[in-house]
The first five atom37 places (N, CA, C, CB, O) and aatype in JSON, in Angstrom:
{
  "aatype": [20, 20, 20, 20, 20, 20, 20, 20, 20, 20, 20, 20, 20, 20, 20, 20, 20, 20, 20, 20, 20, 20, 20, 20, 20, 20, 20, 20, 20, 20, 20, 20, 20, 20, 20, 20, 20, 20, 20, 20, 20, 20, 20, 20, 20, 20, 20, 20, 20, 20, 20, 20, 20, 20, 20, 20, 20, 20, 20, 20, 20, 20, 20, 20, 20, 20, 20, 20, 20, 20, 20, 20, 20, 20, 20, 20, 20, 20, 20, 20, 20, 20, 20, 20, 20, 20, 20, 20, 20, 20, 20, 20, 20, 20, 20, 20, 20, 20, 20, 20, 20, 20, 20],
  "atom_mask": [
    [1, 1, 1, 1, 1],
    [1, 1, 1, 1, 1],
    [1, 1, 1, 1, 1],
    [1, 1, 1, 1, 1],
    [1, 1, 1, 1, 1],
    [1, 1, 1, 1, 1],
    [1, 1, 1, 1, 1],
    [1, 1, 1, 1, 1],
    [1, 1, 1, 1, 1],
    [1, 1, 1, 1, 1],
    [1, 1, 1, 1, 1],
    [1, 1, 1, 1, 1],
    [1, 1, 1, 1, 1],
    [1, 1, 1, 1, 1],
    [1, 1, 1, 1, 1],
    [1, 1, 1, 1, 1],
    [1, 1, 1, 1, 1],
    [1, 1, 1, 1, 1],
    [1, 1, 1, 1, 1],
    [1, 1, 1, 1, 1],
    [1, 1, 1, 1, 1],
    [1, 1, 1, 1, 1],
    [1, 1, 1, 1, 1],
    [1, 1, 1, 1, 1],
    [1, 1, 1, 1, 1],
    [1, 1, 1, 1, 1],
    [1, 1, 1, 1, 1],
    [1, 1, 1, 1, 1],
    [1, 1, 1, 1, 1],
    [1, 1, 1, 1, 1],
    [1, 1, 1, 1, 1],
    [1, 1, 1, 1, 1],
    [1, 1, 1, 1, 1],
    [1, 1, 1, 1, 1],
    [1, 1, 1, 1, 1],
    [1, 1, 1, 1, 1],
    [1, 1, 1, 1, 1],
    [1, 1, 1, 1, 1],
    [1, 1, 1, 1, 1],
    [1, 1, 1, 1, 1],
    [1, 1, 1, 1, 1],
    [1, 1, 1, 1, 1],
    [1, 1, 1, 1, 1],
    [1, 1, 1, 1, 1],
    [1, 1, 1, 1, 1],
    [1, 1, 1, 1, 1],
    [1, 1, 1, 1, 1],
    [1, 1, 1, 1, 1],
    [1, 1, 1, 1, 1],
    [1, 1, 1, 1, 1],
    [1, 1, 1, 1, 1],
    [1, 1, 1, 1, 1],
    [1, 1, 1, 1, 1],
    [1, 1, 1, 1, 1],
    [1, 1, 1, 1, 1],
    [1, 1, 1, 1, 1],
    [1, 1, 1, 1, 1],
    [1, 1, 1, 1, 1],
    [1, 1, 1, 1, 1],
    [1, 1, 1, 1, 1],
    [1, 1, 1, 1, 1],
    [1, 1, 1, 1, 1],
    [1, 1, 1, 1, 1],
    [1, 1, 1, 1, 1],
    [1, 1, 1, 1, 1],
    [1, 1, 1, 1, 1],
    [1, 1, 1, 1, 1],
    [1, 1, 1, 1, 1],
    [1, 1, 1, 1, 1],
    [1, 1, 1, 1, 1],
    [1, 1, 1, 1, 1],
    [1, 1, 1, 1, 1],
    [1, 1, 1, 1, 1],
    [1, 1, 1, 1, 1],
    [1, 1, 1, 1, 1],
    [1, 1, 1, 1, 1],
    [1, 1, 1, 1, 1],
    [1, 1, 1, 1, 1],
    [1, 1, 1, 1, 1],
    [1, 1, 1, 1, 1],
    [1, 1, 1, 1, 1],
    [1, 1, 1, 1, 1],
    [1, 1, 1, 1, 1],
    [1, 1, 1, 1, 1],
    [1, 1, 1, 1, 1],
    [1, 1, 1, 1, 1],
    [1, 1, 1, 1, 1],
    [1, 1, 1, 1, 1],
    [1, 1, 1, 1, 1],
    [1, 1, 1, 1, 1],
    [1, 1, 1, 1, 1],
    [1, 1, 1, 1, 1],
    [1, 1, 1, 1, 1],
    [1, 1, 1, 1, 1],
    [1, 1, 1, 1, 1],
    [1, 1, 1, 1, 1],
    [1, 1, 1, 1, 1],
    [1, 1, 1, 1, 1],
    [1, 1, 1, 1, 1],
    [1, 1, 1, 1, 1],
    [1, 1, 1, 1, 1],
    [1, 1, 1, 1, 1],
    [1, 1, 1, 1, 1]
  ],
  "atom_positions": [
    [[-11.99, 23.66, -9.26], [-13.19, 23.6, -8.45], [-14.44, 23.29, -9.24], [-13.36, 24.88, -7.73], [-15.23, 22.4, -8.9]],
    [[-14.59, 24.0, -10.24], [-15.82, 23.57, -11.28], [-16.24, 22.05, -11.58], [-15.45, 24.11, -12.68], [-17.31, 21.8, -12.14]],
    [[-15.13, 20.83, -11.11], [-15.19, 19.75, -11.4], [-15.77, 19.32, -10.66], [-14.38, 19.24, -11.6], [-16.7, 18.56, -10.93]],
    [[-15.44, 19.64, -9.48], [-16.03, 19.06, -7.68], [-17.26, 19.38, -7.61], [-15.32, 19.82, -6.16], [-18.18, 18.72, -7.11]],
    [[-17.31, 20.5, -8.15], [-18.82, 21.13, -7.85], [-19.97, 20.49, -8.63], [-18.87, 22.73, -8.25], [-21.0, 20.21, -8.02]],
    [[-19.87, 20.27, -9.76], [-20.63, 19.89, -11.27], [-20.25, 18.34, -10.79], [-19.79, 20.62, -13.14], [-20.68, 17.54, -11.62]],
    [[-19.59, 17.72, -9.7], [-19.4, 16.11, -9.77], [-19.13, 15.71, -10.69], [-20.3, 15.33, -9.52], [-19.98, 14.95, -11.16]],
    [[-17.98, 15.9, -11.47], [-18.01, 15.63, -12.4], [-15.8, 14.88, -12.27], [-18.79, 17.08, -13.36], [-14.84, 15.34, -11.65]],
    [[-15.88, 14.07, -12.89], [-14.68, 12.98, -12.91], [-13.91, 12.88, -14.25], [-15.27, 11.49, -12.62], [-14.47, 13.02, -15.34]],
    [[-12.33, 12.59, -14.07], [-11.4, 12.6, -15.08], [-11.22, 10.91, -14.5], [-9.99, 13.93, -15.05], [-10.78, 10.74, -13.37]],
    [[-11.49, 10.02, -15.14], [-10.41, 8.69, -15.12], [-9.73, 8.23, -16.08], [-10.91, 7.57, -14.81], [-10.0, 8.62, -17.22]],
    [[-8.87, 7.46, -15.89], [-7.95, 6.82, -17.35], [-7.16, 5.4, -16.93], [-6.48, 8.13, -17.94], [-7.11, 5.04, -15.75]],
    [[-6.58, 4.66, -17.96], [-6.17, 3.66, -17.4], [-4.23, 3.57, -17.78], [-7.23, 2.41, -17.98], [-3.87, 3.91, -18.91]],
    [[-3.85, 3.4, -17.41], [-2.3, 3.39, -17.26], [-1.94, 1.75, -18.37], [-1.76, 3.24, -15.11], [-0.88, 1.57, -18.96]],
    [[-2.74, 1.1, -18.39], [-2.22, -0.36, -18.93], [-3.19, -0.54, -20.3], [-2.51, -1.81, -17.61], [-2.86, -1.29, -21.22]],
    [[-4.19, 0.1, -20.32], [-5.21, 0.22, -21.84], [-6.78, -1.09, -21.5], [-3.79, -0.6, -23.77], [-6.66, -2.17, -20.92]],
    [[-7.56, -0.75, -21.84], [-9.05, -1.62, -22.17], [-8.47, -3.36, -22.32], [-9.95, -0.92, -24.08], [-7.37, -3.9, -22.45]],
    [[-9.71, -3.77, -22.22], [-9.81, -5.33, -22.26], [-9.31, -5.29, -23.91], [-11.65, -6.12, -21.84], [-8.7, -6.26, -24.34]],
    [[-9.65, -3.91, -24.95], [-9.15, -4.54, -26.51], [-7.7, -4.59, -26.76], [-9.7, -3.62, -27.78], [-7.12, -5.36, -27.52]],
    [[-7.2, -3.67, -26.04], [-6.2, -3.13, -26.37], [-5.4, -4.46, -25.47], [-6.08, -1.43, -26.03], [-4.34, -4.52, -26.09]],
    [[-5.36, -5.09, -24.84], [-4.92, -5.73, -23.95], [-4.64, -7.18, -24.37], [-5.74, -5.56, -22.95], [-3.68, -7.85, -24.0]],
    [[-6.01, -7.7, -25.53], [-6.27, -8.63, -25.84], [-5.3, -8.66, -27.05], [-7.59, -8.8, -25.89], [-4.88, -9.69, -27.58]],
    [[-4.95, -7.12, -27.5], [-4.38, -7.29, -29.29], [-2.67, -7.5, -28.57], [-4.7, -5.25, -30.79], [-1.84, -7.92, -29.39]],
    [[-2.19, -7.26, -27.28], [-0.9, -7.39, -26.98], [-0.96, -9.06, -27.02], [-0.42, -6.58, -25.53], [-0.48, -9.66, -27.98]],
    [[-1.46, -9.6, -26.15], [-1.1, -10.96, -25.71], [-1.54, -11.71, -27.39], [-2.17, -11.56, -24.05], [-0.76, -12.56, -27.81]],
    [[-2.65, -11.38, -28.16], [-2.25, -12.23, -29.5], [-1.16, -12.04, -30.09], [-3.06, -12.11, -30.53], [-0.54, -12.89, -30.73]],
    [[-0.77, -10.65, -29.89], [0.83, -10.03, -30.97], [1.97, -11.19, -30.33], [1.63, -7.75, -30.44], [2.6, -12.01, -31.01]],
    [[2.04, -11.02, -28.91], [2.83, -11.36, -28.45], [2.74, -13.57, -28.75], [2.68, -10.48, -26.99], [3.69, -14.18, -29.25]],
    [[1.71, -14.11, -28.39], [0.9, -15.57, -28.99], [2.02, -15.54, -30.23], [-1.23, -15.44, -29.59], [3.17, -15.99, -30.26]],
    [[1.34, -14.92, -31.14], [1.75, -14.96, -32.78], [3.48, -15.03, -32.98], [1.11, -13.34, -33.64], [3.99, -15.6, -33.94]],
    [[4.15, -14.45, -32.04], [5.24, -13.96, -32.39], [6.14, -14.79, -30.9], [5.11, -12.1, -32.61], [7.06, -14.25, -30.29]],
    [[5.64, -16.01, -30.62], [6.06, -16.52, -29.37], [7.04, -15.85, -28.23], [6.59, -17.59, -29.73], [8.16, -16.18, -27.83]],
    [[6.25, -14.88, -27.92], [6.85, -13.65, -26.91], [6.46, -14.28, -25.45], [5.99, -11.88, -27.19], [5.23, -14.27, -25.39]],
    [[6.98, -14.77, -24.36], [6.23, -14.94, -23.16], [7.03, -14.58, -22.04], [5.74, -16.28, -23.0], [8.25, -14.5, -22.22]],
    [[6.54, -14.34, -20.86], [7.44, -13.68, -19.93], [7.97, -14.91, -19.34], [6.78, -12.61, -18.86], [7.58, -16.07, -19.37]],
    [[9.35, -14.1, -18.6], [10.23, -14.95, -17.95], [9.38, -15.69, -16.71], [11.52, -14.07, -17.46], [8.7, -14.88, -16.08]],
    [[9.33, -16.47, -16.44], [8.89, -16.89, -14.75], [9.68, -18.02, -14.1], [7.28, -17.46, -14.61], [10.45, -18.79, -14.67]],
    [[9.35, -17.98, -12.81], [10.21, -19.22, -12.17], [8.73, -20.2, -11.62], [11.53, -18.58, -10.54], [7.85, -19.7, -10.91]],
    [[8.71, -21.31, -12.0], [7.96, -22.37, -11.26], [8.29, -22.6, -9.68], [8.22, -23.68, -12.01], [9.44, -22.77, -9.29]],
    [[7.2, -22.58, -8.82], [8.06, -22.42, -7.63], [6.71, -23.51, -6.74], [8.43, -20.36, -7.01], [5.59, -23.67, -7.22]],
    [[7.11, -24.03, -5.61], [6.1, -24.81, -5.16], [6.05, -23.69, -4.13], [6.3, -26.45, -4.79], [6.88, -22.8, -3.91]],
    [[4.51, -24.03, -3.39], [3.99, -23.14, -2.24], [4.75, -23.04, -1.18], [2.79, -23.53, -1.74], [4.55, -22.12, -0.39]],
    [[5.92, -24.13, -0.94], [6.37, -23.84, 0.46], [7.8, -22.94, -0.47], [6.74, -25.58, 1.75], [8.99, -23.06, -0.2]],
    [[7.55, -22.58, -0.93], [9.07, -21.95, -1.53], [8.51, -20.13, -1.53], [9.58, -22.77, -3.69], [9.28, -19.18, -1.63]],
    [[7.16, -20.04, -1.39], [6.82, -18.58, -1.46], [7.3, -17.78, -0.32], [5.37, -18.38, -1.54], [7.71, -16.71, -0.77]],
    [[7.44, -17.84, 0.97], [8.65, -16.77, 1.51], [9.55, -16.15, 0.97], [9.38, -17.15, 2.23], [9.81, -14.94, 1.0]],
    [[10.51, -17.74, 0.03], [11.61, -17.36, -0.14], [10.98, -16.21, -1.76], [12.81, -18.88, -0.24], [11.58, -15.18, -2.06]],
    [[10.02, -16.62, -2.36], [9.92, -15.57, -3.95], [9.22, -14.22, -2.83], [8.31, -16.41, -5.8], [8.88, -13.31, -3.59]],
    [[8.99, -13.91, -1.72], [8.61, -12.63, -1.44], [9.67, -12.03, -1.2], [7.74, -12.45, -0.49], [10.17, -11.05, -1.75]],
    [[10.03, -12.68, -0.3], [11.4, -12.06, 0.08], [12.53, -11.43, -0.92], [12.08, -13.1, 0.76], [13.23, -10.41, -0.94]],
    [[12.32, -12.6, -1.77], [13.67, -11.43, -3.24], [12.86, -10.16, -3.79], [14.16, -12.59, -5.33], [13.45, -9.11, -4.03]],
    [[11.46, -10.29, -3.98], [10.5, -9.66, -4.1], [11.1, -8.19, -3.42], [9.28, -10.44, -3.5], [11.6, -7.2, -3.94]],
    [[10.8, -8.55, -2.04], [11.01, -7.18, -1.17], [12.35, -7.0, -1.15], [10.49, -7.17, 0.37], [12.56, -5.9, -0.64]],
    [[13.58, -7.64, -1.52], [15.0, -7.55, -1.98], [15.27, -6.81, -3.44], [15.52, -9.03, -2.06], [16.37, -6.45, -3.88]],
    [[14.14, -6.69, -4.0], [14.55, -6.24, -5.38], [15.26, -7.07, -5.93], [15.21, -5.1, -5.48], [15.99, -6.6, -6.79]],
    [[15.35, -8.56, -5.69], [16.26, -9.89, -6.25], [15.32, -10.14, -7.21], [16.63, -11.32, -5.19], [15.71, -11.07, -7.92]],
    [[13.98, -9.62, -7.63], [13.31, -10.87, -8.16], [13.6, -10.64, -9.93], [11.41, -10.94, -7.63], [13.0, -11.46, -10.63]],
    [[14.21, -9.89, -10.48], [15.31, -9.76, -11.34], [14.18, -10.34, -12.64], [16.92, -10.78, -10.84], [14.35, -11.33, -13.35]],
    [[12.95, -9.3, -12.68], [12.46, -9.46, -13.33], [11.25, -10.42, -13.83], [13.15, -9.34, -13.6], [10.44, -10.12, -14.71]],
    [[11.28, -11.6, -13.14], [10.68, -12.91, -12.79], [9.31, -13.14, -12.39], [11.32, -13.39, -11.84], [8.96, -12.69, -11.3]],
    [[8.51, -13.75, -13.09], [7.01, -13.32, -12.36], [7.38, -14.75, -11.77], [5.19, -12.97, -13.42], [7.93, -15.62, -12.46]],
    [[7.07, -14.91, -10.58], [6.78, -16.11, -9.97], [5.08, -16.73, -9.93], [7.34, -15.87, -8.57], [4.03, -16.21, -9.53]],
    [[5.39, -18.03, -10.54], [4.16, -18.47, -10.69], [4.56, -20.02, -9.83], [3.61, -18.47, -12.47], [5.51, -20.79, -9.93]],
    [[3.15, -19.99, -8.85], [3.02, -21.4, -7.82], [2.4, -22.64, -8.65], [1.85, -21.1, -6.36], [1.29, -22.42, -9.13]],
    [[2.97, -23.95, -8.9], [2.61, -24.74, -9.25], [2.04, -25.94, -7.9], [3.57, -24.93, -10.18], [2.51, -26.82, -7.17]],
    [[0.5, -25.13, -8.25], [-0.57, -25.78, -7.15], [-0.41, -27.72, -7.03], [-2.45, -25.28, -7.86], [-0.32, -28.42, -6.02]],
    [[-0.42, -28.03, -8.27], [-0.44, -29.57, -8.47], [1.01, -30.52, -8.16], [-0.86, -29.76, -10.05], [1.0, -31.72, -7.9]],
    [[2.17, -29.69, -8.27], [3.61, -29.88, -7.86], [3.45, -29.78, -6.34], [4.71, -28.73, -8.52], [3.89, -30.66, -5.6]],
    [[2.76, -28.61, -5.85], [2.48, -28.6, -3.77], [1.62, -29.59, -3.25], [1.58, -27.09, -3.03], [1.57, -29.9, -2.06]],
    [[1.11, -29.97, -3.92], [0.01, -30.67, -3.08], [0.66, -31.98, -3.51], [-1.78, -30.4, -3.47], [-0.01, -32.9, -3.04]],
    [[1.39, -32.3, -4.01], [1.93, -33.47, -4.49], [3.41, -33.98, -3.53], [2.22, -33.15, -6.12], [3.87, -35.12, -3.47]],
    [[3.82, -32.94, -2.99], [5.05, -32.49, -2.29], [4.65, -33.17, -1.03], [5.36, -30.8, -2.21], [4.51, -32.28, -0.19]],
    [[4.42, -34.26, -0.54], [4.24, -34.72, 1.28], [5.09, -34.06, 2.36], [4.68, -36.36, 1.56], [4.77, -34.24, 3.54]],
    [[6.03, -33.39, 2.09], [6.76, -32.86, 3.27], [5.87, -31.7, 3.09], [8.51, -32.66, 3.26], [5.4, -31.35, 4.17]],
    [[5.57, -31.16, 2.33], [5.02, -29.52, 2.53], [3.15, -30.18, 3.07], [5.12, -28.18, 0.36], [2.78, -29.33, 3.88]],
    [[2.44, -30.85, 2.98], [1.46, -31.22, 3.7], [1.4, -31.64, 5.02], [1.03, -31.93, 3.15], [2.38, -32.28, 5.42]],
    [[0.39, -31.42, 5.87], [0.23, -31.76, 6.76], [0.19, -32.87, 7.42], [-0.28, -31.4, 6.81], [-0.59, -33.59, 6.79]],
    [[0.68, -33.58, 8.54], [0.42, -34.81, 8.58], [-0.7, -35.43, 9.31], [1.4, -35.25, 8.91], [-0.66, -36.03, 10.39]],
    [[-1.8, -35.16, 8.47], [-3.0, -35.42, 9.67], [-3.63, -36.06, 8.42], [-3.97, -33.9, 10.66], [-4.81, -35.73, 8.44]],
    [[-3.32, -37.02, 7.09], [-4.15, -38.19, 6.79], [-4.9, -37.24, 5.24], [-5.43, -38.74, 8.43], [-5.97, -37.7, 4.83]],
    [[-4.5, -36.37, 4.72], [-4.37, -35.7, 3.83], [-4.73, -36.49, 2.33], [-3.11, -35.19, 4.07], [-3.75, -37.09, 1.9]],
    [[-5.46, -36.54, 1.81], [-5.51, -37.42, 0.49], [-5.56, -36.46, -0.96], [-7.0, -38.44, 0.59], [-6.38, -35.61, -1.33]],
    [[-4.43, -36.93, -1.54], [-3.91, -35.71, -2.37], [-5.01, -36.41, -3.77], [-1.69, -35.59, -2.65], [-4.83, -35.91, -4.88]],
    [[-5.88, -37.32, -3.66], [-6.46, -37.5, -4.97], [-7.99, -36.83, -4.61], [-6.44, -39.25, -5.53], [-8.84, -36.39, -5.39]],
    [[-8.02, -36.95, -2.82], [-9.21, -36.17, -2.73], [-9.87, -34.32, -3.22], [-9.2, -36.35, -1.45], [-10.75, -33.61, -3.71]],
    [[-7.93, -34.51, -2.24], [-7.72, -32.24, -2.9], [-8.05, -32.16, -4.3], [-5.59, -31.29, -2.96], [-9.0, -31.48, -4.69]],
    [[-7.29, -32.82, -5.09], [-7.39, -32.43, -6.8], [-8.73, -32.45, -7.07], [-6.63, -33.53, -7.94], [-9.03, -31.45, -7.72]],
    [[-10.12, -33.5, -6.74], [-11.09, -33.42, -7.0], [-11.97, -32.83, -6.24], [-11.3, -34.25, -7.27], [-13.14, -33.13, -6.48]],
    [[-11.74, -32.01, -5.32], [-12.41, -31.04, -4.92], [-13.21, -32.02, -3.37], [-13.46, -30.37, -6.36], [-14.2, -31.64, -2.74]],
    [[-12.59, -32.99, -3.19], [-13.43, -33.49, -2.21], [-12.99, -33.15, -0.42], [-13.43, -35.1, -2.59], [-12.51, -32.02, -0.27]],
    [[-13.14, -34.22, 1.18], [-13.08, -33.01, 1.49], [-11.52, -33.63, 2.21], [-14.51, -32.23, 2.4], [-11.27, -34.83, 2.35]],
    [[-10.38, -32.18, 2.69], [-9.53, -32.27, 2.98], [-9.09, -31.74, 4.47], [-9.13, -31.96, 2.05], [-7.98, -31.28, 4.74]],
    [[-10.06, -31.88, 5.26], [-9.65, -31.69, 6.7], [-9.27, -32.87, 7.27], [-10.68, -31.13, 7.54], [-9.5, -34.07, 7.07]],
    [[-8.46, -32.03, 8.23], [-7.92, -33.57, 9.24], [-8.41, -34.64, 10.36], [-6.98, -33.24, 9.99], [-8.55, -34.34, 11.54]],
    [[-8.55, -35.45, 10.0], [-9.67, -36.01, 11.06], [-9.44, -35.79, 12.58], [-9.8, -37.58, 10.9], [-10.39, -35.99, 13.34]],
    [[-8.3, -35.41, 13.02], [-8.25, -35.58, 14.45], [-9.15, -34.01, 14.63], [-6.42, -35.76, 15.2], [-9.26, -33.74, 15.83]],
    [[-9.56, -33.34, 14.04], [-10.45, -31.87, 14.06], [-11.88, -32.41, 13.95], [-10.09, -30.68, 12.61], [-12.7, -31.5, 13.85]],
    [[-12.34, -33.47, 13.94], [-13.05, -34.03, 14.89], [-13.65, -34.33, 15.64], [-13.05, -34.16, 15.1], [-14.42, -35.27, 15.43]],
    [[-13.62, -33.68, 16.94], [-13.6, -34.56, 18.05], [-15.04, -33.97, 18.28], [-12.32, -34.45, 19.29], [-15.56, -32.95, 17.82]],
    [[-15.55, -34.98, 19.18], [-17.34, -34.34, 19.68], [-17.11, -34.55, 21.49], [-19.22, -35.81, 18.85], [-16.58, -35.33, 22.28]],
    [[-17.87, -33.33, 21.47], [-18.19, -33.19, 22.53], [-19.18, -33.33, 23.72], [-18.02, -32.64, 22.39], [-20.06, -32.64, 23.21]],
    [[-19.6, -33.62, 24.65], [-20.91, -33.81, 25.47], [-21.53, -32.67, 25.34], [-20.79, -34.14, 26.95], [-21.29, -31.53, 25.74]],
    [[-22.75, -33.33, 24.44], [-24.08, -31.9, 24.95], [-25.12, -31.54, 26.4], [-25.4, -32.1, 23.86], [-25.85, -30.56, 26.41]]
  ]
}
């Protein structure tokens, strides 16, 4: 009770500081340590949740390769999509969204 009262707080961190964090991933750099992952395109993420919530994912960080999806035409939309526009940030709606109306 003396804690609650005085407002006063215990925190800690389970994984360690930005230093301590930074000296793993150089150890690991130095000593070519890197985790397992699977390259996966965006329309394939159901299937990496799903093993996910299966306990299939057998260790695996799944990482989405954004530039492999947007490159993928079956997984885009077919409404006129310009995949050199997406990469440069320009704009990517579909034109039939569009339409005007009488004021």
């Amino acid at each position: 009770m003396p804690l609650m009262f005085a407002r006063k707080t215990i925190t800690g961190s389970l994984i360690g500081g930005i230093k301590a964090t930074q000296e793993v991933i150089d150890f690991c750099n130095k000593h070519d340590i890197y985790p397992d992952i699977k390259l996966i395109k965006a329309k394939e993420l159901n299937d990496a949740w799903k093993a996910l919530e299966e306990g299939k994912g057998d260790g695996v960080r799944f990482v989405v390769d954004i530039k492999a999806s947007l490159e993928d035409e079956s997984f885009l939309p077919k409404c006129g999509w310009n995949i050199n526009a997406l990469l440069i940030g320009g704009p990517y709606r579909c034109l039939e969204s569009y339409r005007t109306s009488p004021e």
